[in-house]
C-alpha positions as CSV (number, residue, x, y, z in Angstrom):
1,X,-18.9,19.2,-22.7
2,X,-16.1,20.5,-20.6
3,X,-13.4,18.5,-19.2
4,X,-13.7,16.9,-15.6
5,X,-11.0,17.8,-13.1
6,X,-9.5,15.6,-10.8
7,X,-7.0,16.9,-8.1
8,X,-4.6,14.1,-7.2
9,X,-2.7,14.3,-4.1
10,X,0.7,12.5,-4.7
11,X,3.1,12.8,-7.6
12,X,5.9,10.3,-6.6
13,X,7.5,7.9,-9.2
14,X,4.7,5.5,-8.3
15,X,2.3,7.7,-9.0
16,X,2.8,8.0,-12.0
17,X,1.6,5.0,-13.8
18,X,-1.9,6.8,-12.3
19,X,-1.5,10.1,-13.2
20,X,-1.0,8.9,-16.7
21,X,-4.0,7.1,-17.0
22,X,-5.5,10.0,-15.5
23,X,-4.4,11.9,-18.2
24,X,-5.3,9.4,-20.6
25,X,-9.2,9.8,-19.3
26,X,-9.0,13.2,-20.3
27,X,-9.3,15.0,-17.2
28,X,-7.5,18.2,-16.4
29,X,-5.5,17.5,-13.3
30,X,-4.4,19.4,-10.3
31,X,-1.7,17.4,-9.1
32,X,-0.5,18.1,-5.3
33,X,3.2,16.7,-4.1
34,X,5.8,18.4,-1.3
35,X,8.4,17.7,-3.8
36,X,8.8,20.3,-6.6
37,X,10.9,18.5,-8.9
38,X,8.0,15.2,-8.1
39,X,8.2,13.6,-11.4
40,X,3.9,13.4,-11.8
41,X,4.5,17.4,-11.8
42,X,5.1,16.9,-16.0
43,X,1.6,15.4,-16.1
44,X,0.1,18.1,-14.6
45,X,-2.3,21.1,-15.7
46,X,-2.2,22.8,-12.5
47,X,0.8,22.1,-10.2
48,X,0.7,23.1,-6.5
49,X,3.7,22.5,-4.1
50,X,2.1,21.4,-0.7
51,X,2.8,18.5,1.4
52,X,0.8,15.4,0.7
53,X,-0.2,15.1,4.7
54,X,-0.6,18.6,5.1
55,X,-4.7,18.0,3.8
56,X,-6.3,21.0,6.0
57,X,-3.7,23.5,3.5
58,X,-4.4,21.4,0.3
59,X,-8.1,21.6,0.9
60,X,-8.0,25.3,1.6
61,X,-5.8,25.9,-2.1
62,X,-8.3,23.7,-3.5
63,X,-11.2,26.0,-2.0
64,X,-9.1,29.0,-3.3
65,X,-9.5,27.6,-7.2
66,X,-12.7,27.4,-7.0
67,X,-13.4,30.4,-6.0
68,X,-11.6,31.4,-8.9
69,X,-13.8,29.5,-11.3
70,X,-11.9,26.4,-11.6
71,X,-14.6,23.6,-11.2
72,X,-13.4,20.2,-8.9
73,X,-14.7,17.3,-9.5
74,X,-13.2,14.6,-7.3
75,X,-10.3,13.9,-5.4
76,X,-7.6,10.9,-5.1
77,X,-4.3,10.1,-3.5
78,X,-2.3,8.1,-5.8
79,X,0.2,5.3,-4.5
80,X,-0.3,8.0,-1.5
81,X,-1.3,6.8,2.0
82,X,-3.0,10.1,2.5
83,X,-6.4,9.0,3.8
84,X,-6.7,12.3,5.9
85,X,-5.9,14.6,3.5
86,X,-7.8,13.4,0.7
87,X,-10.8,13.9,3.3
88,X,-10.1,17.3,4.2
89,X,-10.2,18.3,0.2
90,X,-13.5,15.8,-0.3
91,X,-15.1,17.6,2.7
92,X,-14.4,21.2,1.9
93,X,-15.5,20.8,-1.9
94,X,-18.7,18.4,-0.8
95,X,-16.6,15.8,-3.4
96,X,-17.4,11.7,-3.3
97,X,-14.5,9.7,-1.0
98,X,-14.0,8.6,2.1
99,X,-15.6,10.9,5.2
100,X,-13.0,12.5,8.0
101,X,-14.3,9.7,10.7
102,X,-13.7,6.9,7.9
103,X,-10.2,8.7,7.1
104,X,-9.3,8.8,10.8
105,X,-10.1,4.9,11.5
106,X,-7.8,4.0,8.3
107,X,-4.8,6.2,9.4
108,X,-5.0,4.9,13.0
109,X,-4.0,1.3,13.6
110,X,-5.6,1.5,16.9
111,X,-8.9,3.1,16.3
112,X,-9.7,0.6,13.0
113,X,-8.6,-1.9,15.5
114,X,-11.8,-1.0,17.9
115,X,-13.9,-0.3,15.2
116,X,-13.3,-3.7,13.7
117,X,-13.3,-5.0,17.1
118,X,-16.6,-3.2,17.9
119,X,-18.1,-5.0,14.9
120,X,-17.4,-8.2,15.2
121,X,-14.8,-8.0,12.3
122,X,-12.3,-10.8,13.1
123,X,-9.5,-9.5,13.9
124,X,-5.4,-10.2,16.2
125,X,-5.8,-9.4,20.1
126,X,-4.6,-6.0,20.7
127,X,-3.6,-3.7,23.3
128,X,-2.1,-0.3,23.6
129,X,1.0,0.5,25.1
130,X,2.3,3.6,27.0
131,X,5.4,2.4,28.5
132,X,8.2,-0.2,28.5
133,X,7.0,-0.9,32.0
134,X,3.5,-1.6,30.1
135,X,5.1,-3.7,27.3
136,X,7.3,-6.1,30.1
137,X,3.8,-6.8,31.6
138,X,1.7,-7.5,28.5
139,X,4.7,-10.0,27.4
140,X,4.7,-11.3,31.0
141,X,0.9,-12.4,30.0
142,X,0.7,-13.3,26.6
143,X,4.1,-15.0,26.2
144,X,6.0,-14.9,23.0
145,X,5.9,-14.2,19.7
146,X,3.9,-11.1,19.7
147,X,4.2,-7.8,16.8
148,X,5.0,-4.1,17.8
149,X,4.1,-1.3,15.7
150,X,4.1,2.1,16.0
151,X,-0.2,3.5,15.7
152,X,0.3,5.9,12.9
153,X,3.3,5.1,11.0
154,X,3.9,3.5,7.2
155,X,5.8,1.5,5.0
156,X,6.8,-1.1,8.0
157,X,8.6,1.7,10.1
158,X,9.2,0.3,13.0
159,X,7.0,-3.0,12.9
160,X,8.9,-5.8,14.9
161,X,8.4,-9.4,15.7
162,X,8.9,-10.2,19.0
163,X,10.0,-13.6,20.1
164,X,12.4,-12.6,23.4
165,X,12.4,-10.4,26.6
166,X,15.8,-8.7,25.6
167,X,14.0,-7.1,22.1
168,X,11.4,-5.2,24.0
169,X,12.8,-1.7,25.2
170,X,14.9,-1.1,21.9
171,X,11.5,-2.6,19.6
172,X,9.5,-0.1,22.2
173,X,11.5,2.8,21.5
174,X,11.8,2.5,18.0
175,X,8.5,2.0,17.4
176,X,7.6,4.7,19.8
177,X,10.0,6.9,17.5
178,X,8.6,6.3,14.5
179,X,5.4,7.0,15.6
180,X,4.5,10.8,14.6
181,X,2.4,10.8,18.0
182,X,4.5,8.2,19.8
183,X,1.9,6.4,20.1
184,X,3.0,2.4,20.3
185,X,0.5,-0.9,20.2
186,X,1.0,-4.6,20.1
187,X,-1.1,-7.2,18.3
188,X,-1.3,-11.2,18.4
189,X,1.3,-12.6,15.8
190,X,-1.0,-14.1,13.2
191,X,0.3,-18.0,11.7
192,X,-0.9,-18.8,8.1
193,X,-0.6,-17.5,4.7
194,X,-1.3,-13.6,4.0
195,X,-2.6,-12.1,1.6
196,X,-2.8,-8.7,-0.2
197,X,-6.3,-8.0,-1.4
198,X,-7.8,-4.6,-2.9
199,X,-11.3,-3.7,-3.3
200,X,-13.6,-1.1,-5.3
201,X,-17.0,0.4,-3.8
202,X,-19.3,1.2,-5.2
203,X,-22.1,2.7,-3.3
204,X,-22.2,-0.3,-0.6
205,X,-21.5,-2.6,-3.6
206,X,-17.8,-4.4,-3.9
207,X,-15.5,-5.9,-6.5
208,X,-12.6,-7.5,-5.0
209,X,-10.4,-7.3,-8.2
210,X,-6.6,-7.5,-6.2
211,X,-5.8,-10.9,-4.7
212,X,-2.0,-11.9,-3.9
213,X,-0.3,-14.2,-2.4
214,X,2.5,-12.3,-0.1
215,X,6.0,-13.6,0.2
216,X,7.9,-13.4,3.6
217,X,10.8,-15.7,2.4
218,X,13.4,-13.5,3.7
219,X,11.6,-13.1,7.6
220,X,14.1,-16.0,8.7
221,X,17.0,-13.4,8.1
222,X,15.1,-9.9,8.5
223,X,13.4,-10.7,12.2
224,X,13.0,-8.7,13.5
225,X,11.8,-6.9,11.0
226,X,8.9,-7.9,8.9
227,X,10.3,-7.7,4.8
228,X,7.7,-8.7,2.5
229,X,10.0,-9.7,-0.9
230,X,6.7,-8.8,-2.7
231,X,3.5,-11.3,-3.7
232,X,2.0,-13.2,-6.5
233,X,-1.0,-13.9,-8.1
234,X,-3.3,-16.3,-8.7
235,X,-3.5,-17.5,-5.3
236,X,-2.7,-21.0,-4.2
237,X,-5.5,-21.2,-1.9
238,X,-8.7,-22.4,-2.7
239,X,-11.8,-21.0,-4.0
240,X,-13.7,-21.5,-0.3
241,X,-10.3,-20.2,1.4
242,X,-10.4,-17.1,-1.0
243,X,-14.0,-16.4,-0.8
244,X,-13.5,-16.7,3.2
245,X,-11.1,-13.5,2.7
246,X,-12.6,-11.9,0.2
247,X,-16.4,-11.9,2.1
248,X,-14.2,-11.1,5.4
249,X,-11.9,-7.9,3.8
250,X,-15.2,-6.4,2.3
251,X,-16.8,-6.4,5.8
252,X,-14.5,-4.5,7.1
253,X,-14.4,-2.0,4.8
254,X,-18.3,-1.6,5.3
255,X,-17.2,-1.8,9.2
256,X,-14.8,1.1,9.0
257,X,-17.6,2.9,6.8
258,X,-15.9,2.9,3.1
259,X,-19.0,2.8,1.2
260,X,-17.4,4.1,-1.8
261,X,-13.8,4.2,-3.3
262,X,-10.8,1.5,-2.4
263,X,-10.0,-0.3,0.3
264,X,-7.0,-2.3,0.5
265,X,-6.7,-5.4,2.9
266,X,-3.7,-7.2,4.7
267,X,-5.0,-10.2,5.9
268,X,-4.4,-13.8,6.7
269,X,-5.8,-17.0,6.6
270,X,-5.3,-18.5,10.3
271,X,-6.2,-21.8,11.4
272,X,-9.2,-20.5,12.6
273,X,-10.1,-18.1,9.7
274,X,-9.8,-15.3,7.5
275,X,-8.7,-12.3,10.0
276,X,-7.7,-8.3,9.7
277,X,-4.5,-7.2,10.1
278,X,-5.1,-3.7,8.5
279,X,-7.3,-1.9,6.1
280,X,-6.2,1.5,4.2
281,X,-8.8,3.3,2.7
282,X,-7.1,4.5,-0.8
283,X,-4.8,2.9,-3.4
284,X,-1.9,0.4,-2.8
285,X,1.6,1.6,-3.9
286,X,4.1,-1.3,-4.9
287,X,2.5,-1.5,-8.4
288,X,-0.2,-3.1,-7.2
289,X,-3.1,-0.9,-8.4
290,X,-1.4,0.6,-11.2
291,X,0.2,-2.5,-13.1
292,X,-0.2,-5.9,-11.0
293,X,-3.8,-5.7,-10.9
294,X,-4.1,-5.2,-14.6
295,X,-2.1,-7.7,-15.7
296,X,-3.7,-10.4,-13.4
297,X,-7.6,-9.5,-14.2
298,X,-7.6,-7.3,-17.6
299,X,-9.4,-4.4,-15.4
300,X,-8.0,-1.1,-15.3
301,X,-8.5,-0.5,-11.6
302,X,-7.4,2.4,-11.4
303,X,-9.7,3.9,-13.8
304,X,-12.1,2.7,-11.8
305,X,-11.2,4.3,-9.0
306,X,-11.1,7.9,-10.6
307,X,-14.6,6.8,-11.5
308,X,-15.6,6.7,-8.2
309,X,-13.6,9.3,-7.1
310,X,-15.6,11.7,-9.5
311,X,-19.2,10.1,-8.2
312,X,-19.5,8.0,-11.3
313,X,-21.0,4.5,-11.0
314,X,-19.1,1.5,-12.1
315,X,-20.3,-0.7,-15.5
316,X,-20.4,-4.4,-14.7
317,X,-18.3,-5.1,-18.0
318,X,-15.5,-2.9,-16.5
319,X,-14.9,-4.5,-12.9
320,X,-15.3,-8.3,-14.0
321,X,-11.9,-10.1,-15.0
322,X,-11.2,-10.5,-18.3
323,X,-8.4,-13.1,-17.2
324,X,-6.7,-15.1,-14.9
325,X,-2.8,-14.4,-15.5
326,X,0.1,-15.6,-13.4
327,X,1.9,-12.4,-12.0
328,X,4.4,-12.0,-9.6
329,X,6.5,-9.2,-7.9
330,X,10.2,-9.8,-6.4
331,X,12.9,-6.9,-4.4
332,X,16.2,-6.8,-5.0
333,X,18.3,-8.7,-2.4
334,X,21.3,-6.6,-1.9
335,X,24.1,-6.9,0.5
336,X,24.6,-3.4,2.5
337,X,27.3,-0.8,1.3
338,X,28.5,1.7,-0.9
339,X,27.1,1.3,-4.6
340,X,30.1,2.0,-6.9
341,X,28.6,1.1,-10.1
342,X,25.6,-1.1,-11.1
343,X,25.5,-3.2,-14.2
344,X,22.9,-5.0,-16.5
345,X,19.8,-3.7,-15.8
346,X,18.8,-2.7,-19.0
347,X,19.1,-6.9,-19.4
348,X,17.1,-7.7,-16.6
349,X,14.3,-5.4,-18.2
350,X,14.3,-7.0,-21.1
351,X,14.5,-10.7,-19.7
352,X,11.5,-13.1,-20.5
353,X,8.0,-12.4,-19.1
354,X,9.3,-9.2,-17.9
355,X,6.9,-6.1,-17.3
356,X,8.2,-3.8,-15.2
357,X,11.5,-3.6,-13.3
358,X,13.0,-0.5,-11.8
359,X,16.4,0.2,-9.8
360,X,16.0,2.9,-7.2
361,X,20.1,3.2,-6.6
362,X,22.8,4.3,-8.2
363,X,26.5,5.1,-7.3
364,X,27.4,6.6,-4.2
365,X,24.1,5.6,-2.9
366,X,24.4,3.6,0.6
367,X,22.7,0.5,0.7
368,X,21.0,-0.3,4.4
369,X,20.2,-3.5,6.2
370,X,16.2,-4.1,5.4
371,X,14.5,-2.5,8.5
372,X,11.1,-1.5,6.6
373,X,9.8,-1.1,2.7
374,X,11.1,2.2,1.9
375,X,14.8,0.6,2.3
376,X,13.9,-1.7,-0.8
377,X,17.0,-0.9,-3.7
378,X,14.3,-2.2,-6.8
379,X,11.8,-4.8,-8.0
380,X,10.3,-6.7,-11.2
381,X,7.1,-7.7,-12.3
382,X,6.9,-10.1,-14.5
383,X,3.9,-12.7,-15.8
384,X,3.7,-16.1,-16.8
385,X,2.4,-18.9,-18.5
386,X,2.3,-20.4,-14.3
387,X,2.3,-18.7,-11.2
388,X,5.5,-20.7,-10.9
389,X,6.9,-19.5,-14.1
390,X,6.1,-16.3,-13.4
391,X,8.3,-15.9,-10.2
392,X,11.2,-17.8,-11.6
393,X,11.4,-15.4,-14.2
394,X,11.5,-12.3,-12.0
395,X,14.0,-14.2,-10.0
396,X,15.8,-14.6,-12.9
397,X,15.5,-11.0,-14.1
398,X,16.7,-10.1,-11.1
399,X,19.6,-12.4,-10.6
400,X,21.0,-10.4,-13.9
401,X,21.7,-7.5,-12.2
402,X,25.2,-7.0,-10.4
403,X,26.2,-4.3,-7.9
404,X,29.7,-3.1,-7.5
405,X,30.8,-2.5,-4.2
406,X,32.7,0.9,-2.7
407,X,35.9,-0.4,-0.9
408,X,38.2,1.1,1.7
């Protein structure tokens, strides 16, 4: 029997944990980045240099292959929020994944917002806003704290706390500017504990195999900005409280029409419930998919997904936990400046309960004050015999590593 191919969409250094058990499945893979020197490129059969948003061009080079004879089976973004263009390719080659209308409500905060809303998916209070004159008269009504975010943005860009009158035109116009279609919305500023949740679907039929705890220990010094300094797993909260999520996440995936693939969940537990902040329709990057997940549960998820991805049903025995085991993910806290040297890291790796830790500076690099995700300078993940033990020893790992300064 010949091999399957899968074209993945994404070849960053996250991707790559995927892309290798992609490989390992024995698939020939058609790997798509923007970068030419992206470092999934080595995994790859057939390479092709396009952007990852550009998903109208991919799907036409994909249409191109086949032509040629080259047989597609299914489609994924890896560690990619690509939603769009991974339903541009599954459209034009009639491949499993998520449909354009589906692809549209994940990439646009606003429209999953009415969809949600539409469907009695509980979700923050909402509005969008075309002005500064627009945003001064929403505060003047709902009071203070509130969250702006630009509709189509990623990684945190631009997502602000609001607690004061004199943050909203400089939160309005950055948000507004990191908005690829300027496009800005406010929501309610949800209290209680959040939580990181990823789902498989199968045909209607979910397995909610990601559950984390996130950690906003550093918000009292990054608002307005909202750092997560990563998550852990197994959850404190209870079985009810869990199941509460869990039921409430997978409802909105159904809501927002994901009847097969992933769906990954931001939500939190508010006084009043479980409630929506977003759903993406497609693997998590920070690790979670690729290593967290794994390590908490046993279950190779992303396996899974390429399973579904090439219109193969899930086993039972492959999406049910193997294991509960204490996991946790912590950033690097760094003070801003020029990096002159860096030193131990190759001592944090191999610290105690470590599983993963990697430094994304290096000298000369300039080290920003946090303002969203992609500003991160490097994390761990490391496992325990306790969820407790589990994040002292990535703050431990951590705490190894010493950064040498650029004076004058």
């Amino acid at each position: 029997m010949s091999k399957k191919t899968l074209l993945i969409i994404g070849a960053g250094i996250e991707a790559c944990e995927g892309i290798k058990i992609a490989k390992e499945m024995n698939l020939e893979l058609i790997v798509v980045d923007g970068n030419p020197t992206a470092p999934g490129f080595k995994y790859a059969d057939t390479p092709i240099v396009i952007s990852t948003y550009d998903g109208p061009q991919i799907a036409e080079k994909a249409a191109e292959l086949v032509l040629k004879g080259k047989t597609i089976d299914g489609v994924i973004a890896m560690c990619s929020d690509v939603p769009l263009s991974v339903a541009c390719v599954a459209d034009k080659l009639k491949l499993p994944g998520l449909s354009i209308e589906s692809a549209h409500l994940v990439a646009d905060k606003l429209l999953m917002k009415q969809r949600l809303l539409q469907m009695d998916i509980p979700i923050p209070a909402f509005a969008a806003i075309d002005s500064l004159l627009a945003l001064n008269e929403l505060a003047a009504k709902w009071g203070y704290p509130f969250i702006i975010k630009p509709v189509d943005s990623r990684g945190a860009r631009g997502v602000q706390l609001i607690e004061s009158e004199t943050q909203l035109a400089s939160a309005f116009y950055q948000a507004q500017k990191e908005s690829p279609t300027q496009r800005v919305m406010v929501e309610e500023y949800l209290t209680g504990p959040q939580v990181s949740t990823e789902t498989l679907i199968d045909d209607g039929t979910c397995y909610t195999l990601g559950f984390s705890d996130r950690n906003y220990e550093w918000l009292p010094r990054t608002k307005p900005y909202m750092i997560e300094n990563g998550g852990d797993s197994p959850s404190h909260l209870s079985d009810n409280e869990q199941g509460q999520i869990t039921t409430t996440v997978e409802a909105a995936a159904k809501a927002l029409g994901i009847s097969s693939g992933v769906a990954k969940g931001d939500m939190v537990l508010t006084p009043s419930g479980a409630k929506v902040i977003e759903i993406a329709g497609r693997l998590s990057g920070g690790y979670f998919s690729t290593t967290q997940i794994p390590l908490a549960t046993g279950v190779n998820f992303i396996e899974q997904a390429i399973k579904l991805a090439l219109g193969q049903r899930l086993k039972t025995e492959d999406v049910t936990p193997k294991h509960q085991r204490a996991v946790a993910i912590r950033y690097l806290d760094l003070n801003p400046g020029v990096v002159n040297q860096v030193h131990h890291i190759e001592e944090a790796a191999q610290s105690d309960g470590v599983e993963l830790l990697s430094v994304f500076i290096q000298p000369g690099d300039t080290i920003q004050a946090l303002a969203n995700h992609t500003l991160r300078s490097g994390f761990v993940i490391s496992t325990g015999a306790t969820k407790d033990e589990a994040i002292h020893r990535a703050n431990a790992s951590l705490a190894k590593i010493e950064v040498e300064y650029r004076h004058g």
